[in-house]
Each structure stands twice: as C-alpha cells, then as structure tokens.
C-alpha positions as CSV (number, residue, x, y, z in Angstrom):
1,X,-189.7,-53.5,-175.0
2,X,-189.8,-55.5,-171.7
3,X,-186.8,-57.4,-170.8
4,X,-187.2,-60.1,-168.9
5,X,-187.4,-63.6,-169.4
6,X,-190.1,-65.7,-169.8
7,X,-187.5,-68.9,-170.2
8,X,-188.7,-72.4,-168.9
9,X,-187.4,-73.4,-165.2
10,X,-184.1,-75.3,-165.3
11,X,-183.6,-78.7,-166.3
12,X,-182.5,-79.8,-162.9
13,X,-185.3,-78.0,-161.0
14,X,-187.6,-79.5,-163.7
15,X,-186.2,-82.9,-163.1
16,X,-186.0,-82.5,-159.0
17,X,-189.8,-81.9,-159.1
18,X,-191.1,-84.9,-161.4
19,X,-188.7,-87.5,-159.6
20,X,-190.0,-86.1,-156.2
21,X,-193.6,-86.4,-157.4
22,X,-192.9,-89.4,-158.9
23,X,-191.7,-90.8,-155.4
24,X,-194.2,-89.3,-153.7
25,X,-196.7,-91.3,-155.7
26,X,-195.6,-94.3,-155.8
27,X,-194.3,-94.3,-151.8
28,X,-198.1,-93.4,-151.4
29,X,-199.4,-96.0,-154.0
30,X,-197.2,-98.7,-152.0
31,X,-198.3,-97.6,-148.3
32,X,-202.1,-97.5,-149.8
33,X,-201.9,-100.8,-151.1
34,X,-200.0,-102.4,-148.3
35,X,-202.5,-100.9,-145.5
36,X,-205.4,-102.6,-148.1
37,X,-204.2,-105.5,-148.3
38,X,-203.4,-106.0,-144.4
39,X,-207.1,-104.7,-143.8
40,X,-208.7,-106.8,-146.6
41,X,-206.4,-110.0,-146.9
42,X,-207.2,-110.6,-150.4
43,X,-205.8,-113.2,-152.4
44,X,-205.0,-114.4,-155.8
45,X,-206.3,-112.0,-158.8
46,X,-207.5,-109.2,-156.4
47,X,-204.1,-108.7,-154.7
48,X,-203.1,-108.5,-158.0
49,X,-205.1,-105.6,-159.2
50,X,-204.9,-104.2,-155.7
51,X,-201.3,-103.6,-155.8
52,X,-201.7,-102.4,-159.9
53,X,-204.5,-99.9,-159.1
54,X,-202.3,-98.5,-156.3
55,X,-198.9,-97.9,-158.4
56,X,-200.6,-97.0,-161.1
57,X,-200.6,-93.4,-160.5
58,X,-196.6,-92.8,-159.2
59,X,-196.0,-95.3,-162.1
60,X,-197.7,-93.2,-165.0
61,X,-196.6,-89.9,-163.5
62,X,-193.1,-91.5,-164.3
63,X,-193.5,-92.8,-167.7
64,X,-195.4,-89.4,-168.5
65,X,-192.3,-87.3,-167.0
66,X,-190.4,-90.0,-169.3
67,X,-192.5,-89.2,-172.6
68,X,-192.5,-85.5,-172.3
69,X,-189.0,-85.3,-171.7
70,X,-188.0,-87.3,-174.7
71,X,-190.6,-85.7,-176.9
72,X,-191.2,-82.3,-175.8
73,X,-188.8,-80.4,-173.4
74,X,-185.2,-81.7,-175.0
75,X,-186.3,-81.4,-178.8
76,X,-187.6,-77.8,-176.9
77,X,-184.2,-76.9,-175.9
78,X,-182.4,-78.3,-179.1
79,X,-184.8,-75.6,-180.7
80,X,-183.8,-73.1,-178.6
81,X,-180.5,-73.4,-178.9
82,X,-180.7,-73.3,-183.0
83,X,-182.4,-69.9,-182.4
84,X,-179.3,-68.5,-180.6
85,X,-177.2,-69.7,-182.6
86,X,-178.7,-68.3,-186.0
87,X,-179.5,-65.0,-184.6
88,X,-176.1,-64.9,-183.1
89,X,-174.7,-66.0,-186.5
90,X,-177.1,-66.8,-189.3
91,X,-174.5,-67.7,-191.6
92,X,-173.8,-70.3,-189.2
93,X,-174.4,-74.2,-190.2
94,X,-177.7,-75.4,-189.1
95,X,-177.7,-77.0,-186.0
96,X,-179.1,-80.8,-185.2
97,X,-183.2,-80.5,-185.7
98,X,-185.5,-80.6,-183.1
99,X,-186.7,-84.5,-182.5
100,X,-189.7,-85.9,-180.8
101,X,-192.9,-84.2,-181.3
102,X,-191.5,-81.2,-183.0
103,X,-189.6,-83.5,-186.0
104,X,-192.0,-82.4,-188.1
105,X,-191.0,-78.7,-188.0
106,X,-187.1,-79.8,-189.4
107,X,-188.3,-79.2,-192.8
108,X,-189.7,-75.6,-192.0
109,X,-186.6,-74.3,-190.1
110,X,-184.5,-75.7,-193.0
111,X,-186.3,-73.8,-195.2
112,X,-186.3,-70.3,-192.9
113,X,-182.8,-71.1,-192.7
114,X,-182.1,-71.4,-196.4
115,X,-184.3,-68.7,-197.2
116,X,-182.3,-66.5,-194.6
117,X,-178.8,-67.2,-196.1
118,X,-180.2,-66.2,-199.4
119,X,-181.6,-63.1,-198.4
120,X,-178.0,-62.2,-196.4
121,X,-176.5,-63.5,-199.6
122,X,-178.2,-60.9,-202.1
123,X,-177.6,-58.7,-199.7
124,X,-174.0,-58.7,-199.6
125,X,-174.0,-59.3,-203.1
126,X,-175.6,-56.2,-203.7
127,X,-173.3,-54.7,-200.8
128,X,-170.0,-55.5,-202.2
129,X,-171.3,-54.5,-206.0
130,X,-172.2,-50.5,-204.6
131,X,-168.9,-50.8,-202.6
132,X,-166.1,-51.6,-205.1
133,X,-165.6,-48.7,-206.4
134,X,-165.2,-46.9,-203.5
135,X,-163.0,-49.9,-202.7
136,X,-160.7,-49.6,-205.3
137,X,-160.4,-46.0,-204.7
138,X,-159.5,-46.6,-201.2
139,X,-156.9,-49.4,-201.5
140,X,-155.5,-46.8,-204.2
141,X,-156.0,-44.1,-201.7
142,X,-153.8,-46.1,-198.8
143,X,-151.1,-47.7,-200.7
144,X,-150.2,-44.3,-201.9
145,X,-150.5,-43.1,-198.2
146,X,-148.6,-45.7,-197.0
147,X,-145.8,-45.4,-199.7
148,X,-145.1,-41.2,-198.3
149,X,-142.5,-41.1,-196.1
150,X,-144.1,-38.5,-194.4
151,X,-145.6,-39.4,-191.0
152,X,-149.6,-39.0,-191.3
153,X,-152.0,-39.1,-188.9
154,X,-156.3,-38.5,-189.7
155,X,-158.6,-37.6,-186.9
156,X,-162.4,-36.9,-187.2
157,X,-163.9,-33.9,-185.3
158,X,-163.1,-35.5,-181.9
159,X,-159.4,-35.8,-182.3
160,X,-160.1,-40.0,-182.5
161,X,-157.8,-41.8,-184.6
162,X,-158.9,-42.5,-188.3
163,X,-156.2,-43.4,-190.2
164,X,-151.8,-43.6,-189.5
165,X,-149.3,-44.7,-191.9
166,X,-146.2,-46.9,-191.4
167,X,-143.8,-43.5,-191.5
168,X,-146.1,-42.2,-188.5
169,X,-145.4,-46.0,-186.9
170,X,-141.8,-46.0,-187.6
171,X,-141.6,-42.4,-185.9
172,X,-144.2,-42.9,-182.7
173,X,-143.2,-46.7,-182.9
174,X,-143.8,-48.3,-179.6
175,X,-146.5,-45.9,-178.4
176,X,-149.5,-48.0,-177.2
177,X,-151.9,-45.1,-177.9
178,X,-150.9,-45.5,-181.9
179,X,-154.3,-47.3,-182.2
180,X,-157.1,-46.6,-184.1
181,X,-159.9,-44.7,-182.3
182,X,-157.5,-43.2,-179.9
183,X,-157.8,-40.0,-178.9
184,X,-154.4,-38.0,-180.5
185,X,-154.1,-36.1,-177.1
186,X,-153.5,-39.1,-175.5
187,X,-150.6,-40.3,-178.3
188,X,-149.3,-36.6,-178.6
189,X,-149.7,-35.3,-174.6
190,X,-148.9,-31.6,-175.8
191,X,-150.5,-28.4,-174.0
192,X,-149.5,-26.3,-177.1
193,X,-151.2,-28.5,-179.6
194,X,-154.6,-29.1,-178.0
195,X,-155.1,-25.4,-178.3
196,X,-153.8,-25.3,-181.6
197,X,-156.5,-28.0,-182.1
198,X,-159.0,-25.8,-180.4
199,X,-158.2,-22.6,-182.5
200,X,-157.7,-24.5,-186.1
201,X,-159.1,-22.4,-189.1
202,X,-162.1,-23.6,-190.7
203,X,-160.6,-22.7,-193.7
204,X,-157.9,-25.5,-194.3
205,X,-155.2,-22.9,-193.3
206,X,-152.0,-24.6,-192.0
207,X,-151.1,-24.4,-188.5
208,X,-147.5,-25.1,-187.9
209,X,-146.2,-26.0,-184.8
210,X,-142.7,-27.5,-182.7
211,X,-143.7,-29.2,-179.9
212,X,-141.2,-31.9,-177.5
213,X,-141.9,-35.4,-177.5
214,X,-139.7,-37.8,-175.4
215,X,-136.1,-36.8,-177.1
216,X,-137.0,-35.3,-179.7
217,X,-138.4,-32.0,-181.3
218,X,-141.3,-32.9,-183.3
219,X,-142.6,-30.1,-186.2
220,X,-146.8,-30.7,-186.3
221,X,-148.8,-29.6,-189.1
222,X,-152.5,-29.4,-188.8
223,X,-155.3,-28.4,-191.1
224,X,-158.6,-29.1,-191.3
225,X,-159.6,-31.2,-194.4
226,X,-163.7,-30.3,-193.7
227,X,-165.9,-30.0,-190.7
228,X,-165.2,-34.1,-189.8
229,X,-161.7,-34.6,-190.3
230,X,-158.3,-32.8,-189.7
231,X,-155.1,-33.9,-191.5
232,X,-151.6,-34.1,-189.2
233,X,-148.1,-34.4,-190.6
234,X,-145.4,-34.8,-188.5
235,X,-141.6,-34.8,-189.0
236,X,-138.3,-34.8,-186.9
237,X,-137.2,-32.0,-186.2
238,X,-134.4,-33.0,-184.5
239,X,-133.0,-33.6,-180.5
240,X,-134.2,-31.7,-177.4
241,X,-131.3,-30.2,-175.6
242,X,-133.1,-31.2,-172.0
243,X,-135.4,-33.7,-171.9
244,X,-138.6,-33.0,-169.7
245,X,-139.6,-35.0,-166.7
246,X,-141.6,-38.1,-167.0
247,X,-141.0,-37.8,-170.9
248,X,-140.5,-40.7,-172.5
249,X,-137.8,-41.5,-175.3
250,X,-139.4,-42.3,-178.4
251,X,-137.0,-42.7,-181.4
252,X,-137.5,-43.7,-185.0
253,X,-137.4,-47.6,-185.6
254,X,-136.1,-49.3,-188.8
255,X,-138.6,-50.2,-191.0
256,X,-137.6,-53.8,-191.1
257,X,-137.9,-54.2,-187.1
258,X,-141.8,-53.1,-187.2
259,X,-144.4,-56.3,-187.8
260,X,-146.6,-55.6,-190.7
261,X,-150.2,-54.5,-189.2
262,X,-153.4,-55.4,-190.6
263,X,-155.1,-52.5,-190.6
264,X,-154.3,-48.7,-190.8
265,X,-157.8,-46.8,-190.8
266,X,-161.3,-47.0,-190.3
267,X,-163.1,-43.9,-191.2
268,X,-166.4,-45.6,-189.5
269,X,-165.2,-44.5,-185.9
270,X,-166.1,-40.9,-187.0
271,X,-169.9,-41.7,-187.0
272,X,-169.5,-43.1,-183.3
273,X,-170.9,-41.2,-180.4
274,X,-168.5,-38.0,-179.2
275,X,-166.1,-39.4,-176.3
276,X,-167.7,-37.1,-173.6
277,X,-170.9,-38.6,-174.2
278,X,-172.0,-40.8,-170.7
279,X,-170.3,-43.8,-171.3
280,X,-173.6,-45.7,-169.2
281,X,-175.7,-44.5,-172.4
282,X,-173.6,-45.2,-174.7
283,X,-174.6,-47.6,-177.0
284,X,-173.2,-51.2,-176.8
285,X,-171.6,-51.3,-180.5
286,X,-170.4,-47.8,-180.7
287,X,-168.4,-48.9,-176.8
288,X,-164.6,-49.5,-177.6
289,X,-164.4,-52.5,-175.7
290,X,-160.5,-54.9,-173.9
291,X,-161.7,-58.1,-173.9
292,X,-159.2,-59.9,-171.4
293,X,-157.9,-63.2,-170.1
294,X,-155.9,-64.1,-167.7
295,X,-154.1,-67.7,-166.9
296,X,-153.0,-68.4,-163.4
297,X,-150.8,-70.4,-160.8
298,X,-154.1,-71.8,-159.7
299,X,-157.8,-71.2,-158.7
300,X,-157.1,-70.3,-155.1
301,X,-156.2,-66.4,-155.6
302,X,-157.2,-65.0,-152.4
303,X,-154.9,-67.6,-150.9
304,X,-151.5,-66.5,-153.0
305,X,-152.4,-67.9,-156.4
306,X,-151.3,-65.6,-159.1
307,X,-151.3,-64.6,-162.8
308,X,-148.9,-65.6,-165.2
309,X,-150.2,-64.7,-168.2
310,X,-152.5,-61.9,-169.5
311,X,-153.8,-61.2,-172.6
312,X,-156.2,-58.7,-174.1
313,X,-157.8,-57.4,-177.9
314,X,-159.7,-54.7,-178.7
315,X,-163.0,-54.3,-180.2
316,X,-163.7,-50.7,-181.6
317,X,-166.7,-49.8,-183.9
318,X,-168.2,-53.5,-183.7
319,X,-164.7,-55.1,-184.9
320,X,-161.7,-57.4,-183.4
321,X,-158.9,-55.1,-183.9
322,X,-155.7,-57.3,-184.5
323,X,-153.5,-54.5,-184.1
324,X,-152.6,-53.8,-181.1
325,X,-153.2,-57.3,-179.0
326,X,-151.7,-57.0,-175.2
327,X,-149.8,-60.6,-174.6
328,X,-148.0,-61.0,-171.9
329,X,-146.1,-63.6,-169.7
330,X,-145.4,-62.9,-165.9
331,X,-143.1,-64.4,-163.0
332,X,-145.4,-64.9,-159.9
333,X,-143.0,-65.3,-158.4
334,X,-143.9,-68.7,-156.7
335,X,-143.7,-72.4,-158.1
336,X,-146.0,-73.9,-161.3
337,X,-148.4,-77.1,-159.8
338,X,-148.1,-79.8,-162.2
339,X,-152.2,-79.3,-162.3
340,X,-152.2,-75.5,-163.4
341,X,-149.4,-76.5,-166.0
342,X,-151.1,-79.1,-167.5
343,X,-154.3,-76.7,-168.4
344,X,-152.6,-74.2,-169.9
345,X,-148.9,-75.8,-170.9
346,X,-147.0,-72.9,-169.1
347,X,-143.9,-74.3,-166.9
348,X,-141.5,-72.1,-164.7
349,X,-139.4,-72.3,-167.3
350,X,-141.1,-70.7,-169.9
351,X,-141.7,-67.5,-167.0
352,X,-137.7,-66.7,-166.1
353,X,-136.8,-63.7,-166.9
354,X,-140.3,-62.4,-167.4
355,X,-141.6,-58.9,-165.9
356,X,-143.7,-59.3,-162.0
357,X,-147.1,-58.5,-162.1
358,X,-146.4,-54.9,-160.4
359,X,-144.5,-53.9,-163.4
360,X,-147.1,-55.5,-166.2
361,X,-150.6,-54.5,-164.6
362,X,-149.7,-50.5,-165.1
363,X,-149.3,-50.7,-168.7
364,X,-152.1,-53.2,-169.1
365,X,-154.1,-50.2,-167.3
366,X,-152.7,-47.6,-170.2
367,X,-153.4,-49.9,-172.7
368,X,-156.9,-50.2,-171.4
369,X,-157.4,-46.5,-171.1
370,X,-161.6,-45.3,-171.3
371,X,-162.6,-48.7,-172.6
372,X,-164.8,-50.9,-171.2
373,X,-163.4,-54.4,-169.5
374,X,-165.2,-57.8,-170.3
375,X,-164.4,-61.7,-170.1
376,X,-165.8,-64.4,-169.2
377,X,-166.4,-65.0,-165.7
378,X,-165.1,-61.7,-165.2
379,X,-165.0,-61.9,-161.5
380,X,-161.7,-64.4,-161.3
381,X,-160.6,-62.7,-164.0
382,X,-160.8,-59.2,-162.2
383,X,-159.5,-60.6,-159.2
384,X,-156.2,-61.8,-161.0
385,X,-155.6,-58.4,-162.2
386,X,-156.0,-56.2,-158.6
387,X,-154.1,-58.8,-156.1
388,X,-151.9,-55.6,-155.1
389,X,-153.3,-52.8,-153.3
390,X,-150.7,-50.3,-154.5
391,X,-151.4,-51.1,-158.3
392,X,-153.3,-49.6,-160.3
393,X,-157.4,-49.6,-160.0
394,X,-159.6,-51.3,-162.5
395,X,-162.2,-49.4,-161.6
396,X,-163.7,-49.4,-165.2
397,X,-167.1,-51.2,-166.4
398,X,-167.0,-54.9,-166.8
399,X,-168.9,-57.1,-168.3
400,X,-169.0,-60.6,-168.4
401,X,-170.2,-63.0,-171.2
402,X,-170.7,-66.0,-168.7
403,X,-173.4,-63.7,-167.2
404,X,-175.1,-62.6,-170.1
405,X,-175.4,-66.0,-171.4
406,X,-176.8,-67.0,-168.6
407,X,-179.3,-64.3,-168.7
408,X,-180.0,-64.8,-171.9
409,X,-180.8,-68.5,-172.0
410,X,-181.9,-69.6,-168.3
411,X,-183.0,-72.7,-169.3
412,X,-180.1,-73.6,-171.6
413,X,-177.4,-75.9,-169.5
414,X,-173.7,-75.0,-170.3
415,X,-172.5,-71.3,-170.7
416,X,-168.6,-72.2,-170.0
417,X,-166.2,-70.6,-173.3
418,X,-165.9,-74.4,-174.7
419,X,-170.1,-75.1,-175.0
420,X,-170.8,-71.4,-175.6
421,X,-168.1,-71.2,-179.1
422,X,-169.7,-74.7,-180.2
423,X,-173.0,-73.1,-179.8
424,X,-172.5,-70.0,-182.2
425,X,-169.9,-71.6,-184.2
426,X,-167.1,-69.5,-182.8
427,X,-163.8,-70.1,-184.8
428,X,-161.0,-71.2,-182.1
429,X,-157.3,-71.8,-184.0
430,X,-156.0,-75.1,-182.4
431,X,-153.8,-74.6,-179.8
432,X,-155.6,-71.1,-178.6
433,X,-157.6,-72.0,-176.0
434,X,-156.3,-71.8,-172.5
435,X,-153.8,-69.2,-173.5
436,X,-154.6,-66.0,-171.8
437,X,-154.7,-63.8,-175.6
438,X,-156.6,-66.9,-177.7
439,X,-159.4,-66.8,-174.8
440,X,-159.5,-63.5,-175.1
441,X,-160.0,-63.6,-178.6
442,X,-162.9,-66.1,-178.3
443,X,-164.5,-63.7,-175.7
444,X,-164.7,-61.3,-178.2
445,X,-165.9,-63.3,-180.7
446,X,-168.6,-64.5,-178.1
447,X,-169.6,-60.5,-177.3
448,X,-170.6,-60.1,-180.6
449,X,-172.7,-63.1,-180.9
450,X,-174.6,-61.7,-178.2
451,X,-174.6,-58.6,-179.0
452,X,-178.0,-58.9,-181.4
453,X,-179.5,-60.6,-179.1
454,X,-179.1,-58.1,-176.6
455,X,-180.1,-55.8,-179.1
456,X,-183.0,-58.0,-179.9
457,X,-184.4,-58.0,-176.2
458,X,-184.2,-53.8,-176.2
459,X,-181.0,-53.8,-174.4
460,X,-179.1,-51.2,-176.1
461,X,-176.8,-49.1,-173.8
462,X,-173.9,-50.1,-171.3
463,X,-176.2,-49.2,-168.3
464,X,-178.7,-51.7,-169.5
465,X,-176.6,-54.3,-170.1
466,X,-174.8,-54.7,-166.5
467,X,-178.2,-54.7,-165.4
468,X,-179.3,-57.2,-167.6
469,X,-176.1,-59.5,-166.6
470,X,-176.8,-58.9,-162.8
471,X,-180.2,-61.6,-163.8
472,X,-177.4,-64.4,-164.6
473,X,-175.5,-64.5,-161.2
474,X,-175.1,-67.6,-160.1
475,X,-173.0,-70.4,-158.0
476,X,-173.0,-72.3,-161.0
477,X,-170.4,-72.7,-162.8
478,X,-167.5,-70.6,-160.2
479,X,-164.8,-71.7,-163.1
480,X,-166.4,-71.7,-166.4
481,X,-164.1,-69.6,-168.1
C-alpha cells in the first residue's frame, strides 16, 4: 500500500496564497482604473462603473476565498478530524459535524457512527460471553497462585515473563527487571541457570539447582510445563558466606511494605515475536515500548537548563502497564525560575534531598533495557536525558508522537499533547499534565491512538515508522510537548 500523503496544503499556505492573489487583484484592478480614468476623464455614472468593473475581480476573488473557506475547506477539516478521531477510538463521542456545504452529510456520519458502536458492541458482547469461563477459571487460577507462599515465576519458550506472584515479589522485591515480558536472565543474571535452561527435559523432569543472588543462596526449580511455557520456583536457601563482586543485596521484604500491583501475568506476550527477531521488523504492537517525559529547569538545555523530573510507563503487548512506572524527582543542581515553576508546580523545595541526574539517568537506562523510547517531541526530551557525556547512551529507537501526527494529518493545525488528547478523547486525571509521569502516560495513550492509523496506511514495522515520522519534521511547534 503506498504511504504517502495526498493531504490538502496547509491552512496558512492556503491562506498566504488567496490574500496574495486577492492583493494582487485588487492593487491591479485600482492602478487599471486609476490609469483609465486619468486617460479618459470620465465623469458621473461612468467613473462609477469604471472603478466597479476594475475591482471587481480582486473583490470577488476575496469574497470567493471568503465562501469556500466557510463552506468548504473548515467543515473539510472538521471532517477530517472526526475521521481520526473514530479510527483512533471509535468508541469515542462523536465529534462537532461538519457545517457549510457538507451539513447535509451530519446525518450519515451519525448513522456510520451509531452503526459502528453497535457492531463493536455485539462484538464485545459476544467477546466477553466466549471468555468468561475461561475468566473465571483464571481469576480462580491466580488467587490460588497468589495465596502460595512459594515464589513462582512462568516464562514462555523465550524465557519472557508470563506470570510472578507476590511471594516471588516479596523475595526479588525491588528488582526492576520483576516486570512482565522481561527476559528472566536479565532478573536472575546466573551462568549456571541459563544452561540449565538450555538443557531442560522436554519431559517435565525437575531440574534443581543453587545458584547466588545478591546475599543470598537461592534454590531454583525448573520444569517445563509443555513446549511454550516453563514453571520456576524459587526459595531461600539461606546467606552466602562471600558475596560476589558487583552483586547486589536483595533481601525478602514484609509483605505489608510492598504496594499492591495491578497485574501479575499476561500469557499474551508468549504469541509475540522471539526477542532475537530484528527489532527494525518488528512489528509496531508486538514492540515493548518506555514512553517518557521529562520536566525541566527551562527550555534553554544546551545553555545549562536541566531536568528535574522524569517519568516513564511501559507499553508491552499493546497495553499501559501500571506496574512498574519510573517517577522520579532530581536536584539540578541550579535555581527554579519562577516561569518553569509555574508550568509544572515544582519549587526547589520540593527537589532537596533528591538524587543528581548522574545518579538517576543509569537506572532510568536499566529500566529502559531493549525497549523502544518515544514521547512527544522527542528531541527536547532526548536532549534532557544525555546532557552528560560520561552517562549512559540512549542510543535506542525513538519515536515521537508529535511527528507522527504531523505526518499523519499535514493539513490538520495543532499536534501539541493538549489539542492532540482532545482530539482522540484521551483521558488526562486532573492535575496530570505537566508532570513528567502523567505526560508520559498521555503519550502512551496517544501511541495507541495512532497506532491503527499507522496500521491503516501499511505502516507496520519499527523501520517503517521512523521513516514515516521523518515526513513530519518541522520548525513548527519547537515546544509542543
């Protein structure tokens, strides 16, 4: 399917060209009429309709321009911004109807959109009614799991994450690579237990095994449940006498001290592409995706304005992931203007005591592991995160939703995070926006109203899509986000 966009010339460019016509008209109709009348002399009635004749044609190039706008090209874009929105999100309210010339297709699109929310309706209906059972069975399934007080951990064929429950939190508690999706040989770094992996019986036979991990000795038992899924149970098997270098100590945690999580497995991750596969063909909803914000001293970066506040989500298998949000507040170690604080609320008060950026962007780089970056106006964002040359490089894929809007819709005005959540009906708490994880949030939210209309345009792999986004660089809007 070809790509590109046929989308109609921007407004401004649009406008630029009928008021310079318009001028040109009229300051031609006026020097045509004045050199007549100078040459001729007439008088009375004939001056009259001298000077009318003349400006007639810079006057009804204007009122035309006037008409068309009015009745054609805004109740044109008010139609094309319905469109995006519904195939971003056609359970979305329906937006204002198209005016002007095109008023009489409001009862038609009503009716499309009606007869679209039915359909999705009995769809979901019918979704929900093949799905409880299996439903019921699950939710029995993981409040038995979570009740053990045995440490469990389910991984498909590629070692990802399926499943924990809270005795495997309470033990590995606060590893960042406890995450669903995550590969376990990056939560359980052990030689010893990758070939174990390797070598595991297809039969289901047990493979027991001691292996260190920070402090402590941790017994690992590992059979394969079929040919997609293997079963881990861990326990403690006590302290190490010497503790390894670069180890880190990881001890059990009351239960009380460890926030409730939303969300312990997702056996969808096993259908997603195997983690060696080229992450440029990947497809876009099978990418595990950090969608990021930052908020910042000021705007001026590569003049010493820095971040103070970072925030980041994940988006694995097509989904926000609450667990496991990054949110952070940092010293910059330099005053607050009154201007910054009054965007995002932060004062140097609410930054004492908090970590430098040297000592937060490392572990924002482990918690960002193999996925893909994106926010919106990435480039600011980007450049907040790699001010320090001995930090760590972000050398990852980015994408950017500012961008990608633009690409999408070139002749749509508006693509900063504010117009661009009213425009798909993007749910924003009060209070969220202009922190650093609530912007991130929306971003997220915003990625996966594109993403069908990526989809839609045959863009369907991470390689296509940063060359789509390259189409929407602009000077526009430096500071949308």
């Amino acid at each position: 399917m070809n790509t590109r966009s046929a989308g109609m010339p921007h407004r401004q460019r649009l406008t630029g060209h009928w008021l310079l016509l318009s001028a040109v008209a009229l300051l031609g109709g006026i020097s045509f009429a004045a050199w007549l009348n100078h040459r001729y002399q007439p008088d009375g009635l004939t001056q009259w309709m001298l000077w009318l004749g003349c400006l007639s044609g810079g006057t009804t190039l204007m009122l035309a321009g006037l008409i068309l706008e009015l009745k054609v090209f805004r109740p044109l874009r008010q139609l094309h911004a319905q469109l995006a929105r519904l195939v971003a999100n056609p359970d979305a309210d329906a937006a204002e109807a198209p005016g002007g010339w095109l008023d009489s297709l409001t009862p038609d699109l009503a009716r499309i959109h009606a007869a679209w929310r039915h359909d999705r309706r009995q769809l979901a209906d019918a979704h929900a009614a093949g799905a409880s059972e299996s439903a019921r069975i699950l939710g029995r399934f993981e409040t038995l799991l979570q009740t053990l007080n045995a440490p469990v951990l389910l991984c498909d064929r590629h070692q990802r994450l399926l499943l924990f429950n809270r005795a495997a939190e309470r033990l590995l508690s606060p590893e960042p690579a406890l995450a669903l999706g995550k590969p376990l040989h990056k939560l359980l770094p052990d030689r010893m237990l990758n070939d174990g992996l390797a070598q595991l019986p297809e039969d289901g036979t047990t493979l027991e095994l001691l292996i260190p991990h920070g402090d402590l000795w941790l017994r690992v038992d590992i059979c394969r449940i079929d040919q997609q899924q293997i079963l881990v149970t861990l326990s403690d098997a006590g302290p190490q006498r010497s503790q390894g270098a670069g180890s880190m100590a990881l001890r059990p945690t009351p239960e009380d001290a460890i926030p409730p999580r939303p969300e312990f497995h997702d056996f969808a991750i096993a259908d997603l592409p195997p983690p060696d596969a080229e992450l440029g063909h990947c497809p876009l909803h099978a990418l595990e995706i950090v969608a990021f914000d930052t908020e910042t001293t000021g705007l001026a970066l590569r003049e010493g304005d820095g971040v103070i506040s970072l925030g980041a989500c994940r988006i694995v298998n097509g989904r926000i992931r609450e667990d496991g949000t990054f949110d952070q507040l940092i010293d910059p170690e330099r005053p607050i203007p009154a201007s910054s604080t009054a965007i995002h609320g932060l004062t140097q008060t609410d930054l004492a005591g908090q970590p430098r950026a040297s000592e937060v962007l490392p572990r924002f780089h482990a918690y960002v592991g193999d996925a893909v970056l994106i926010a919106h106006n990435a480039s600011f964002d980007m450049l907040a995160i790699q001010p320090h040359r001995e930090g760590p490089a972000f050398d990852m894929p980015v994408l950017d939703t500012l961008l990608l809007s633009r690409a999408l819709d070139p002749g749509l005005e508006g693509h900063g995070l504010d117009r661009l959540a009213k425009r798909y009906g993007l749910f924003v708490p009060q209070g969220a926006r202009h922190t650093a994880l609530g912007d991130a949030r929306v971003t997220a939210q915003l990625w996966l109203a594109l993403l069908p209309r990526l989809e839609a345009r045959g863009i369907g792999s991470l390689e296509e899509a940063l060359s789509f986004q390259r189409r929407g660089q602009s000077r526009d809007d430096a500071y949308a986000s």
